[in-house]
N, C-alpha and C positions, 0 to 999 in steps of 0.2 A: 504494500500500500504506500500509494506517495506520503513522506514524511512533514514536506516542505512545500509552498508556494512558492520561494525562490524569492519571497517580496525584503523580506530580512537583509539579504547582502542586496541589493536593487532599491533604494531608499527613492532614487527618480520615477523608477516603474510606480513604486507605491503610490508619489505622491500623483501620477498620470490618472492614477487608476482609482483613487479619493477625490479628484478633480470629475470623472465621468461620473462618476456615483453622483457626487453631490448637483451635478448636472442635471440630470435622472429626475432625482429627489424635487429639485425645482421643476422640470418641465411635469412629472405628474401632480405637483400641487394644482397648475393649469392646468391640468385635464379634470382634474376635481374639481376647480373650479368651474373651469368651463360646462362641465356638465351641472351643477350647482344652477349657474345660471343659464340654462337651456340656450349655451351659446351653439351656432350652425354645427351641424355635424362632420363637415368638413373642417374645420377650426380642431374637430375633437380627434379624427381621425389625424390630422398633421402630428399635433400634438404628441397623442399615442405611437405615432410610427419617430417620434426622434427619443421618446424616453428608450424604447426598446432599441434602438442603433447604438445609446449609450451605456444602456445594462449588457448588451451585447459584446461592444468595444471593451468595455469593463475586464468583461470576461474570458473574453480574446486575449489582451493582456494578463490576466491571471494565467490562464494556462502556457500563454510564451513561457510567464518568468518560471513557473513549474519546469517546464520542458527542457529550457535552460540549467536551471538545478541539477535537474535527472542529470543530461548529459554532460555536465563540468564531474560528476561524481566519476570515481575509478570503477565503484561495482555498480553497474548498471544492471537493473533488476527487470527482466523483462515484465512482470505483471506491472511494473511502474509503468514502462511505459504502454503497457493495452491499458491503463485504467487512464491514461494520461489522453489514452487517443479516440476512447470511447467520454470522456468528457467534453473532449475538441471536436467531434462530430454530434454532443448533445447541442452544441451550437449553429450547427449548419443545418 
């Protein structure tokens, strides 16, 4: 089982990847809002398609700096990396 995210030694990745979160976090207050206020459904639909491009991105970068980890390590453990590649294809 993977031990590490990789985020630990990559303090820049981290702070990429608390920047898209926090992104996230802002563009679905506006979709709660916006639905709150029975704004156009288009307006909602925009909305919801940028919060998930950044919980997406988010996570894209998590599993890089994971994959990175894996492979700087000497014993590279194969079920690391099928669990590593079965979470890189829960994104696709």
């Amino acid at each position: 089982m993977v031990q590490s995210t990789g985020l630990e030694n990559d303090p820049e990745a981290k702070k990429k990847i608390i920047n898209r979160l926090r992104r996230a976090h802002g563009q679905l207050a506006a979709v709660m809002n916006a639905v709150k206020d029975d704004a156009h459904c288009a307006q909602i639909v925009q909305q919801l398609s940028a919060v998930s491009k950044a919980v997406d991105r988010a996570g894209f970068l998590v599993i890089s700096s994971a994959l990175q980890e894996c492979l700087s390590e000497d014993d590279i453990h194969e079920d690391d990396v099928a669990q590593l590649e079965k979470l890189f294809m829960s994104f696709a």
